[in-house]
C-alpha positions as CSV (number, residue, x, y, z in Angstrom):
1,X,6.3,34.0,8.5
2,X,8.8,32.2,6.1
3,X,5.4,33.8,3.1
4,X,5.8,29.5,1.9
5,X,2.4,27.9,-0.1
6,X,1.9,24.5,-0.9
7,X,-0.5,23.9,-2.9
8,X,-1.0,20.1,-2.9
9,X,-3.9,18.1,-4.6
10,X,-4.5,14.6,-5.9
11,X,-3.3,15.1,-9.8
12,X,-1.3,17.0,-12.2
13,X,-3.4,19.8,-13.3
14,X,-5.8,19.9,-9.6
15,X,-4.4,23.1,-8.5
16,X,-4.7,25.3,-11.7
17,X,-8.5,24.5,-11.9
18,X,-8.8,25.3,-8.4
19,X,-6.6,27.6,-6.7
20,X,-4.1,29.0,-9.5
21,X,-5.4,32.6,-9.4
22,X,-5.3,33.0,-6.1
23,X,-1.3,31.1,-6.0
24,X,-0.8,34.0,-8.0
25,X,-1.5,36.7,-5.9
26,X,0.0,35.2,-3.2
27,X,3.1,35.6,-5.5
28,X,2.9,38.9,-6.4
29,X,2.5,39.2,-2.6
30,X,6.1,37.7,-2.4
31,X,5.0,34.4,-1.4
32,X,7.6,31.2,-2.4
33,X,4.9,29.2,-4.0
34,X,5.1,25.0,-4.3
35,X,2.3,22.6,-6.1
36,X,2.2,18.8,-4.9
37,X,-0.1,16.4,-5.9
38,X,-0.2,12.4,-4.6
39,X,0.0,10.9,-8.2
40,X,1.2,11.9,-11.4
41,X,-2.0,11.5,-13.2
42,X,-0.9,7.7,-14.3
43,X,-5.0,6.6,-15.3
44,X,-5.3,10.1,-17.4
45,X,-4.8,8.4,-20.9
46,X,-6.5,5.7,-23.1
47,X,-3.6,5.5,-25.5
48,X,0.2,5.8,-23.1
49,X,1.4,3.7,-20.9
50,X,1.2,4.1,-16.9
51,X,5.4,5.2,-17.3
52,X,4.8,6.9,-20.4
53,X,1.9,9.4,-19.4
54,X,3.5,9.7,-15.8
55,X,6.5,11.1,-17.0
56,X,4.5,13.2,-19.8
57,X,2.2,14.9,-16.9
58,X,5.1,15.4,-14.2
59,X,7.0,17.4,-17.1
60,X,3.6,19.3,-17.5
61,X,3.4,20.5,-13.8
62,X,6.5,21.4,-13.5
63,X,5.5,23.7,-16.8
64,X,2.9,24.9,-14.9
65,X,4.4,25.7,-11.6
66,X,7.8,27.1,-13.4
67,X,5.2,30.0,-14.6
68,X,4.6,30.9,-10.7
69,X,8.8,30.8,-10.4
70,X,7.8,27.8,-8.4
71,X,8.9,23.8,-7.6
72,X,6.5,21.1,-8.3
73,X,6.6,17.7,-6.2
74,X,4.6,14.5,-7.0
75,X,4.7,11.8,-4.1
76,X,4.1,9.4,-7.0
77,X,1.1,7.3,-5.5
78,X,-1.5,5.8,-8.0
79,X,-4.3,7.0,-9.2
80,X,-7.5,5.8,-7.9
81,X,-5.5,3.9,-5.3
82,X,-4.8,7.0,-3.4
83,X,-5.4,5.7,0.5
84,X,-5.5,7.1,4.1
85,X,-2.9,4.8,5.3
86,X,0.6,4.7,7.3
87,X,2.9,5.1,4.4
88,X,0.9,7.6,2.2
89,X,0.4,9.7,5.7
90,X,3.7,9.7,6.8
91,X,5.1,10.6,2.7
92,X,2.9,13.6,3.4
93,X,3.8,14.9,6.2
94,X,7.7,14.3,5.3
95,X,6.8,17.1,2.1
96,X,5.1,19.4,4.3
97,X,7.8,19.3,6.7
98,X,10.3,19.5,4.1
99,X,8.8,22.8,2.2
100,X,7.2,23.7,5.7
101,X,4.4,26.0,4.2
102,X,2.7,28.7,6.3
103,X,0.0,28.0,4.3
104,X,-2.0,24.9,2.4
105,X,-4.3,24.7,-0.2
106,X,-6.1,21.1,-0.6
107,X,-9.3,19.0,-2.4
108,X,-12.6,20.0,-1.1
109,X,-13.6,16.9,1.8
110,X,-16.8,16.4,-0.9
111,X,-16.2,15.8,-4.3
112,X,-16.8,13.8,-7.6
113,X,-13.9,11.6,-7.0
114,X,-13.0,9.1,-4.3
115,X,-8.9,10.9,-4.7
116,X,-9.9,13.8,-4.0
117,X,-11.4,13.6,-1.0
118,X,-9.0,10.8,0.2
119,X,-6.6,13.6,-0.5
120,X,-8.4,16.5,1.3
121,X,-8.6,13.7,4.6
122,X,-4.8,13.2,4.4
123,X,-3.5,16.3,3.5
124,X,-5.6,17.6,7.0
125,X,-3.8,14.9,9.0
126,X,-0.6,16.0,7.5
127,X,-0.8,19.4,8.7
128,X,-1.7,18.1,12.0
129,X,1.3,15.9,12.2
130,X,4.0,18.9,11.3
131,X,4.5,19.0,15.0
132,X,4.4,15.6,16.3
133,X,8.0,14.2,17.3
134,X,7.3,10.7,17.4
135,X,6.1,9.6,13.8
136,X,7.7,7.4,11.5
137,X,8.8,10.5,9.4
138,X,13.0,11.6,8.9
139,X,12.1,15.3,8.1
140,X,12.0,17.2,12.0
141,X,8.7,18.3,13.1
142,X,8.2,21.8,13.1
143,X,5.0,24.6,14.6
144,X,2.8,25.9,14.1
145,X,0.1,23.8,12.2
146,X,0.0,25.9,8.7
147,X,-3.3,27.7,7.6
148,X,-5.6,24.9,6.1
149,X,-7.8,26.4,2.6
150,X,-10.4,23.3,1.2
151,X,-10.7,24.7,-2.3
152,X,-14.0,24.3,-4.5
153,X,-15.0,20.8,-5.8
154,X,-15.5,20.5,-9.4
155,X,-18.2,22.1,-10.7
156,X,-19.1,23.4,-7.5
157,X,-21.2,20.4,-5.7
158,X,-20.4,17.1,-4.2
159,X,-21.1,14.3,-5.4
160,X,-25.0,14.1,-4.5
161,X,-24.7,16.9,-6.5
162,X,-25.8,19.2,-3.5
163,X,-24.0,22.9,-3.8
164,X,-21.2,23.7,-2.0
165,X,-21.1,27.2,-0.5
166,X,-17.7,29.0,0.2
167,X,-17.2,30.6,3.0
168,X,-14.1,32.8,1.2
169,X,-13.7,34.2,-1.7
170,X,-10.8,35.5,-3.6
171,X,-11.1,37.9,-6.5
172,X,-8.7,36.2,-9.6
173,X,-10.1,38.5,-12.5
174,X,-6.8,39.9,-12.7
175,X,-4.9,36.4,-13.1
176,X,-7.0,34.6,-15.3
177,X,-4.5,35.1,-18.4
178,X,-1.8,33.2,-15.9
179,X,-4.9,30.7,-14.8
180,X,-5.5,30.2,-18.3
181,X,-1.9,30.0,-19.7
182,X,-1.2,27.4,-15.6
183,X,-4.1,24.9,-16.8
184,X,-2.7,24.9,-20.8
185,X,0.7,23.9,-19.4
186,X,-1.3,20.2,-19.3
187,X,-1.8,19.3,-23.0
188,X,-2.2,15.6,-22.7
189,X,-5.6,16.2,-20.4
190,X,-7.5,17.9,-23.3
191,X,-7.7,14.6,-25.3
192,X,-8.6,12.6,-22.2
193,X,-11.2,14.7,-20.9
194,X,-12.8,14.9,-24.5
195,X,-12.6,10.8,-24.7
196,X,-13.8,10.3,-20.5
197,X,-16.0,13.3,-19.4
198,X,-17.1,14.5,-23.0
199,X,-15.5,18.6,-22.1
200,X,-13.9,19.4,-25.5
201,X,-13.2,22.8,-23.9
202,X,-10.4,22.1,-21.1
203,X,-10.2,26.0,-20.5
204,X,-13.8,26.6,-20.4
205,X,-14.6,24.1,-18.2
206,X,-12.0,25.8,-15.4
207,X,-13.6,29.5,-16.7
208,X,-16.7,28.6,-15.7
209,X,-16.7,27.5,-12.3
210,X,-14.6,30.9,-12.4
211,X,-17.0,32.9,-13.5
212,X,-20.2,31.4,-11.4
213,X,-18.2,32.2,-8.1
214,X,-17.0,35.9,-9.5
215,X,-20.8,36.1,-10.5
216,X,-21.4,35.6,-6.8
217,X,-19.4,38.4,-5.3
218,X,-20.3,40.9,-7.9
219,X,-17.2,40.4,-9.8
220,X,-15.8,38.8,-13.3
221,X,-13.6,35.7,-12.1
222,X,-13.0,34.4,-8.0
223,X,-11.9,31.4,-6.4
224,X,-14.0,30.0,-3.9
225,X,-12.3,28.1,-0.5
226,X,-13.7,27.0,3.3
227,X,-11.1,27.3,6.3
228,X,-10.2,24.6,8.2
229,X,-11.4,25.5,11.7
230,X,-10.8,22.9,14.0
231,X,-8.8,22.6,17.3
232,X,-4.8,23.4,17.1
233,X,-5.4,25.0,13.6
234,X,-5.1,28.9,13.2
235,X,-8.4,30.3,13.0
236,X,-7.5,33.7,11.9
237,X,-8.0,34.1,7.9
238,X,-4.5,34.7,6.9
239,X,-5.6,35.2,3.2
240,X,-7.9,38.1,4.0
241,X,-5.1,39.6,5.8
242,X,-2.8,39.2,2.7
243,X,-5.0,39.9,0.1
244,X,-7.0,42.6,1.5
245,X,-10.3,43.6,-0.7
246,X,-9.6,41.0,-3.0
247,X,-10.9,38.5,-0.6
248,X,-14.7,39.0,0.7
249,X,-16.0,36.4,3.6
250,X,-19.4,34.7,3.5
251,X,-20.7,34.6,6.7
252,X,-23.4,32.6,6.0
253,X,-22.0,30.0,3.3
254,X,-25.4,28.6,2.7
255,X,-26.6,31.5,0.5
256,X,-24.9,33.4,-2.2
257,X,-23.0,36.1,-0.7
258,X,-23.7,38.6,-3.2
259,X,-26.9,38.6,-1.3
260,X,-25.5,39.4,2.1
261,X,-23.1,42.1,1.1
């Protein structure tokens, strides 16, 4: 294995509330580590311009991802207008094929927003596509299909607010100070999720969906993630077999798993 992550989401600051910790330790692992996302956060403002608070957030997640040692890509679709179609699938599958990752972090398929999972749906097809010769795509295929991670939805739930059980679990108390310092890297989002969502507390708001899935394994801080299992995708958890003890499996998702261990 090449030890390449993309981590690749629908906005800016996606990946540091989800899977930062964990991108981390994956680092420290010796892991080259990229973060994507399909739009540069253009609708996150009430006071910049589309240009203007584009070119603010890109700056930011690069920040962020420079803190990792690592790159940061934006495929520069629009917000809210994210859509499974030919040119946003084949834009994908050209990044993946470009960084050709051994492993993928993505949105959860159920989630608050409509991006999100359009996201999750594309990046799956993506991944898929790395191999297939005969798409409208200039980057050369390559195999295998990566390792496929859905990460937590916000707050833990879809958006019937029904709770979302992972199936994996990665210990991140170590990282939080990086997972913290990732997230601060986007200033411009504090003011806009004070004005939109009413969360004055950017940080705490990532902390404690943190903390409920670390309060679920016995531990401080985790990050919580379901495999993609389907035919022609590894099924082997390649995390668990990086990570080690830092990662516990649920094997019955529906129930906390600090009641199974």
């Amino acid at each position: 294995m090449k030890k390449v992550v993309l981590a690749i989401f629908a906005h800016p600051d996606d990946a540091e509330f989800m899977c930062s910790g964990t991108l981390s330790l994956l680092r420290k692992a010796g892991w080259t580590i990229y973060i994507a996302s399909m739009a540069p956060g253009d609708k996150g403002t009430n006071a910049l311009s589309r240009e203007e608070v584009s070119l603010i957030r890109k700056e930011e997640a690069s920040k962020s991802a420079g803190i990792l040692g690592g790159s940061y890509h934006c495929l520069d679709f629009e917000d809210v207008y994210i859509l499974y179609d030919r040119d946003t699938i084949n834009k994908t599958t050209g990044l993946i094929r470009q960084v050709r990752p051994d492993i993928v972090f993505t949105a959860s398929p159920n989630d608050y927003m409509i991006d999100h999972e359009t996201t999750s749906l594309i990046v799956q097809t993506a991944c898929f596509s790395c191999g297939i010769k005969n798409m409208e795509v200039s980057e050369g295929p390559f195999e295998p299909v990566p390792y496929l991670y859905y990460c937590d939805p916000m707050e833990g739930k879809d958006k019937l607010g029904n709770v979302i059980r992972p199936s994996i679990y990665v210990d991140v108390t170590s990282e939080m100070p990086i997972k913290e310092e990732m997230l601060g890297s986007h200033e411009s989002q504090r003011n806009w999720l004070l004005e939109h969502h009413n969360v004055d507390e950017y940080i705490l708001l990532m902390k404690n969906l943190a903390r409920k899935r670390g309060n679920e394994i016995n531990s401080s801080f985790a990050e919580g993630f379901r495999q993609h299992l389907g035919h022609g995708y590894p099924n082997d958890n390649k995390l668990k077999e990086i990570l080690g003890d830092l990662v516990l499996v649920n094997i019955n998702h529906s129930i906390p798993v600090n009641t199974i261990l």
